[in-house]
C-alpha positions in Angstrom: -158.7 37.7 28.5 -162.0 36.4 29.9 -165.3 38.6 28.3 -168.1 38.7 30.8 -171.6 39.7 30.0 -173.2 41.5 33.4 -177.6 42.3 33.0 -178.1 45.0 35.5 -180.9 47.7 36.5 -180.4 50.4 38.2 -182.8 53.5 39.6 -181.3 56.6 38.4 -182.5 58.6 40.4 -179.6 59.8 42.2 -176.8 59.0 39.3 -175.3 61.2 36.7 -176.3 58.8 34.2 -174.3 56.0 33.5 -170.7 57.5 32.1 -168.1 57.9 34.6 -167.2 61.3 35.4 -164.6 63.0 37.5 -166.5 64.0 40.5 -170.1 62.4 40.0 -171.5 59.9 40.9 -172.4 57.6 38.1 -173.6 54.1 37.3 -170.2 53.0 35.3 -168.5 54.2 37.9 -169.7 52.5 41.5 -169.8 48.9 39.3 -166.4 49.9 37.7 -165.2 50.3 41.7 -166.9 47.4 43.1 -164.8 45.2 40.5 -161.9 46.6 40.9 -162.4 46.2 44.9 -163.6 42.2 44.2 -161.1 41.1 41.9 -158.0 43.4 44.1 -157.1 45.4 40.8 -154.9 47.9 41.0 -157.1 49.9 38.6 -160.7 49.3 38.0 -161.6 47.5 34.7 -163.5 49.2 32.3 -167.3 48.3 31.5 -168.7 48.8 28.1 -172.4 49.3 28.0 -175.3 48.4 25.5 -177.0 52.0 26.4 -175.5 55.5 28.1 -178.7 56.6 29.7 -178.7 60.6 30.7 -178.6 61.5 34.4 -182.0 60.3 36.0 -182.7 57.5 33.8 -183.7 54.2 35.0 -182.9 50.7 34.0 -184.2 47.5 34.3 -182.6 45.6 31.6 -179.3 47.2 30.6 -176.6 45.1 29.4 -172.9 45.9 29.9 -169.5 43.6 29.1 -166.1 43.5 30.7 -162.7 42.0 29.8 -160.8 40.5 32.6 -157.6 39.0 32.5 -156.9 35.4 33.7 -155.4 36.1 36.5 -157.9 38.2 38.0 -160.9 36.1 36.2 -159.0 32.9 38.1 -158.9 34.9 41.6 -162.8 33.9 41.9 -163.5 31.0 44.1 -166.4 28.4 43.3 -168.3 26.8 46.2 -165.6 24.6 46.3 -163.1 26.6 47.3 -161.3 25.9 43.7 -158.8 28.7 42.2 -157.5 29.2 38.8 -153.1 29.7 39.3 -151.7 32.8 38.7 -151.0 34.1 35.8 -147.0 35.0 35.2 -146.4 38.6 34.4 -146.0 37.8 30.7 -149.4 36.1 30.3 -150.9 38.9 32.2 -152.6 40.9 29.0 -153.1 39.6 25.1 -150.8 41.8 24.1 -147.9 39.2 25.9 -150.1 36.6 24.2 -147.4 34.8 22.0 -148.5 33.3 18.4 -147.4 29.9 20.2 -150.4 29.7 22.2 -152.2 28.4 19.8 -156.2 27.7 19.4 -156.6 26.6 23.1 -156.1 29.6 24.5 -157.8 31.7 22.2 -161.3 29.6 23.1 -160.5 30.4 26.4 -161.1 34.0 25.9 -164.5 33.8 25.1 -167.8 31.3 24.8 -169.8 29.5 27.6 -167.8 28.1 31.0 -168.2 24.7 29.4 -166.0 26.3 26.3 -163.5 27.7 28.5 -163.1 24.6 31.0 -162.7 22.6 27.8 -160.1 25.1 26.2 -158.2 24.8 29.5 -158.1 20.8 30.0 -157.3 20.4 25.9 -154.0 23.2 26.3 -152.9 21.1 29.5 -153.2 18.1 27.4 -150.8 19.2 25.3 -148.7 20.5 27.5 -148.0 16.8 29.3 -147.6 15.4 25.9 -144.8 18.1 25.2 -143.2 17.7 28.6 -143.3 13.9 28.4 -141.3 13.7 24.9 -137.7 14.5 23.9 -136.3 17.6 25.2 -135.1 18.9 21.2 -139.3 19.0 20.5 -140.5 21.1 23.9 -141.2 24.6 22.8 -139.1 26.9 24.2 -139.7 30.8 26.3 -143.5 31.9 26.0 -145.0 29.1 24.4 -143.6 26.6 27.3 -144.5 29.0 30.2 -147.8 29.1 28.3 -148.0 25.4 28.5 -146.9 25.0 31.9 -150.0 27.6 33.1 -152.5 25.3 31.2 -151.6 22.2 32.9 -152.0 24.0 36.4 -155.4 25.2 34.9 -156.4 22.3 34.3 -156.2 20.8 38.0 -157.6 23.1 39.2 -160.5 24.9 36.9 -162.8 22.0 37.8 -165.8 21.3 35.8 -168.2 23.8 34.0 -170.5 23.7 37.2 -167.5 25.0 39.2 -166.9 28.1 36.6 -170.7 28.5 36.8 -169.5 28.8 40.8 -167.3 31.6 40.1 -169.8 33.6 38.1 -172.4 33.0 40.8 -169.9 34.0 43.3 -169.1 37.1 41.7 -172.8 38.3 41.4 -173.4 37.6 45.4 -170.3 39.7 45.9 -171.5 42.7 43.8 -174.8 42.7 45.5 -172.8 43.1 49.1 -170.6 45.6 47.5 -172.7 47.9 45.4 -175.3 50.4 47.1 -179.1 49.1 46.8 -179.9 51.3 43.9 -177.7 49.2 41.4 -177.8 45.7 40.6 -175.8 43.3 38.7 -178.7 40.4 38.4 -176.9 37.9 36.2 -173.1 37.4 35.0 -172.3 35.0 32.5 -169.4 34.3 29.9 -169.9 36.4 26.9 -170.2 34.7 23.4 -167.5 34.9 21.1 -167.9 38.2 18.7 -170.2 39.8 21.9 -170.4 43.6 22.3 -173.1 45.1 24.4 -172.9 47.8 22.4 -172.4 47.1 19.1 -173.6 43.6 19.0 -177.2 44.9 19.9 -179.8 44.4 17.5 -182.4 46.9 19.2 -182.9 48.8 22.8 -186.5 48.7 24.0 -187.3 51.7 26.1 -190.7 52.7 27.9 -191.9 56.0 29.2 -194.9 56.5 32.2 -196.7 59.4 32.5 -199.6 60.1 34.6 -202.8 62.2 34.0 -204.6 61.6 37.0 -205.9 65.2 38.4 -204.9 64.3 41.8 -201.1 63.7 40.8 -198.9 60.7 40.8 -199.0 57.9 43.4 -196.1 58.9 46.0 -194.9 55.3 45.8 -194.2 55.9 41.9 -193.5 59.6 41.6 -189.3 58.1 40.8 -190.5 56.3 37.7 -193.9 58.3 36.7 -194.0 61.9 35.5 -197.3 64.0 36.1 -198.8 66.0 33.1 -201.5 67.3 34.8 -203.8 67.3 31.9 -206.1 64.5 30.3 -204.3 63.0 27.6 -205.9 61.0 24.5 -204.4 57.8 23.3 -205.7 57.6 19.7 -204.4 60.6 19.3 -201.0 59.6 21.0 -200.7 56.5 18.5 -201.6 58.9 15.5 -199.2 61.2 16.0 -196.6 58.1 17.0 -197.2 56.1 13.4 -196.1 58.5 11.1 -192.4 58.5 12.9 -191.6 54.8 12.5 -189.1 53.7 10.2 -185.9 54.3 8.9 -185.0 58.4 9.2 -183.1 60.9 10.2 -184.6 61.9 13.3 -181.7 65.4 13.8 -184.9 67.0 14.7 -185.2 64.9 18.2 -181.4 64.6 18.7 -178.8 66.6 20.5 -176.3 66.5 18.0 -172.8 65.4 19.0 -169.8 65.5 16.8 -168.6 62.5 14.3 -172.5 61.5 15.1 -175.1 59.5 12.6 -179.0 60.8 13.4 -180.1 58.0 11.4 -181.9 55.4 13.3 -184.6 53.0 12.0 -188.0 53.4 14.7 -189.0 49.7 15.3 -191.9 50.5 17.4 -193.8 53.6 19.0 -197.3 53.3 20.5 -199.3 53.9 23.9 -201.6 52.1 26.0 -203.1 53.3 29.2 -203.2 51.4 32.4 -205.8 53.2 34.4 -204.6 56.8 35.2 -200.9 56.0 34.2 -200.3 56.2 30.1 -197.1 53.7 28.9 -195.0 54.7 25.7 -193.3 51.3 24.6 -190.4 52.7 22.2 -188.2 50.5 20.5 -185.6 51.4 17.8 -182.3 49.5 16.5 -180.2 52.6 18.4 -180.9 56.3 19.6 -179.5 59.1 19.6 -178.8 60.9 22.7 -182.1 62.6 24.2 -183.9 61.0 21.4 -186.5 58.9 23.6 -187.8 61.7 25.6 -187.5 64.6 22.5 -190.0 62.1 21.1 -192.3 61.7 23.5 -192.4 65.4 24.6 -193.3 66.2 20.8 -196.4 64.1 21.5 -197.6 65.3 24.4 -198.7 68.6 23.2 -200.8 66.0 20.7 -202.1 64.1 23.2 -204.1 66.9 24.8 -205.2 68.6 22.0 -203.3 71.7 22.3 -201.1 70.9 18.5 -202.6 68.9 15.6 -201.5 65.1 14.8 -199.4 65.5 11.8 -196.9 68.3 13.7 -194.2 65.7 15.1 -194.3 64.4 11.5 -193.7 67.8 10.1 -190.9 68.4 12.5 -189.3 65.0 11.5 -189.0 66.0 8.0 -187.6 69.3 8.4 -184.5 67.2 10.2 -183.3 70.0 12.0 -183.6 70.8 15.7 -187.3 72.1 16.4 -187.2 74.7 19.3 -191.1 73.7 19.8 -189.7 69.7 20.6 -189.4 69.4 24.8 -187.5 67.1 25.8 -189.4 65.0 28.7 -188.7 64.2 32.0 -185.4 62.1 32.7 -187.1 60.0 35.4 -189.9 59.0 33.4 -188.0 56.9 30.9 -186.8 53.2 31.9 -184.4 50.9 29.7 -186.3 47.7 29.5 -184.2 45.4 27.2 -181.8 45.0 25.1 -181.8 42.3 21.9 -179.1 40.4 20.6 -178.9 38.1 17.7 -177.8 34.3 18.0 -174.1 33.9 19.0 -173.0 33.2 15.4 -174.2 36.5 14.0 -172.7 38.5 17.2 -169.7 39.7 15.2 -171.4 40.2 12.1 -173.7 42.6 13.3 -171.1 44.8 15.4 -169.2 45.3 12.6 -172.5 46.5 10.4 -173.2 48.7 13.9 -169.8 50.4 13.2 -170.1 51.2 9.9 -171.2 54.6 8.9 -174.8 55.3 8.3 -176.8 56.8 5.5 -180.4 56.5 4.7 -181.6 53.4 2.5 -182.0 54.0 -1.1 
């Protein structure tokens, strides 16, 4: 299997959010079926993504990852016209992946193009040194077919500027496949130990509202939400301090089953840019709705109408506050996602998977 890393933004606008659901239409689902439509699959592969933002929710840096198998990773031309071989039915999948295969093909399945074009020219290597020595010491069933694949590979996988070709050439056929309101702006070979979700070190959202008495620009009013009354930044970023840190923020969360409400708030503050106010809001993970419970908590503050310390005094009560409303969907963007360096990639998903409980 081939792990690819695709950065994307979408407007969300006329999505469902991102999951795939029978019936809607969602982001996951039209890149889902413009892969499986690329590559010819006979069902579409399935995208794992750094953030599920609700229905209405925008994107600009949102980071996803897919496995592909050989085959279909191989089908990809470069500029030169350059395809991997087939794979044979039994390599198809890593469950058919024999012990045999050895460390060749396991760097295959993951790391830069320069990893995997290596991988592939060392495992044919090998291959003609089996084949060309006494027939008792060739490896026999899987491990020879396995062989045999690798030294077709190899003539054919060309250098790491021609699986930099394929990438490329799969971006520019997304963006003729997929409708204009979803792109897929870069697509590289994942890092080994790379999760989009659980790899992540920290999502960084931001939230535009407008106070201007006239309303919101038309040429903004998908991305901006309209208060309608005169909102007071030192107030904002009063209110906004006391939340940072490490808590359990149930009060801002739709609670879901199995489900930690501990997150650790990085960063919450506001600047104004003329009659639009921006909320940066940056956290190691949310909680679903937990973005735009916040920022409707300070709202209320902003304007006067409830005092500084209240979203404070609902955090510590860590139950749902029926005074917290939730803001706008189309208000809030994803802006990035962090990762660490590759070496700590698998490290930190397995910490992200862990249960979570507040710090001593």
């Amino acid at each position: 299997m081939v792990r690819l890393r695709l950065d994307l933004a979408y407007d969300g606008t006329d999505f469902s959010g991102w999951a795939k659901q029978p019936g809607r239409r969602t982001v996951q689902g039209e890149i889902e079926e413009a892969l499986g439509k690329i590559l010819r699959l006979p069902e579409p592969p399935v995208l794992t993504v750094a953030g599920r933002t609700d229905a209405g929710v925008h994107a600009r840096g949102q980071v996803a990852h897919v496995d592909l198998g050989v085959e279909a990773f191989g089908a990809l031309e470069s500029r030169h016209g350059r395809r991997a071989p087939a794979a044979r039915p039994a390599e198809a999948g890593p469950a058919a992946r024999p012990a045999e295969a050895g460390p060749a093909v396991r760097a295959a399945e993951a790391g830069t193009a320069a990893d995997a074009v290596r991988a592939v020219e060392a495992g044919a290597a090998a291959a003609r040194a089996v084949e060309s020595g006494p027939e008792a010491a060739r490896p026999a069933g899987a491990a020879a077919e396995i062989g045999s694949v690798l030294a077709g590979a190899a003539a054919d996988a060309g250098s790491p500027a021609d699986m930099d070709e394929r990438l490329s050439s799969l971006r520019r056929r997304l963006a003729g496949v997929l409708p204009p309101d979803v792109r897929v702006y870069r697509v590289t070979v994942a890092p080994r130990g790379f999760d989009a979700r659980f790899s992540a070190m920290s999502r960084r959202y931001a939230y535009r509202v407008s106070d201007a008495p006239g309303g919101v620009d038309p040429l903004r009013r998908r991305e901006v939400i309209w208060y309608g009354r005169p909102l007071d930044v030192d107030r904002l970023n009063a209110a906004a301090a006391v939340l940072l840190g490490e808590h359990d923020f149930a009060a801002f969360c739709k609670k879901r089953e199995g489900a930690t409400t501990i997150r650790e708030l990085q960063r919450l503050d506001w600047v104004r840019q003329d009659d639009i106010l921006v909320a940066t809001v940056v956290a190691d993970a949310f909680c679903h709705s937990m973005v735009r419970a916040l920022v409707g908590s300070l709202l209320p503050v902003g304007e006067g109408r409830l005092a500084v310390d209240w979203p404070g005094r609902v955090l510590t009560r860590a139950v749902r506050d029926s005074g917290v409303h939730v803001a706008p969907a189309h208000g809030l963007c994803l802006e990035e996602v962090r990762y660490p360096e590759a070496g700590e990639l698998a490290r930190r998903a397995t910490e992200t998977r862990r249960v979570r409980t507040l710090s001593a």
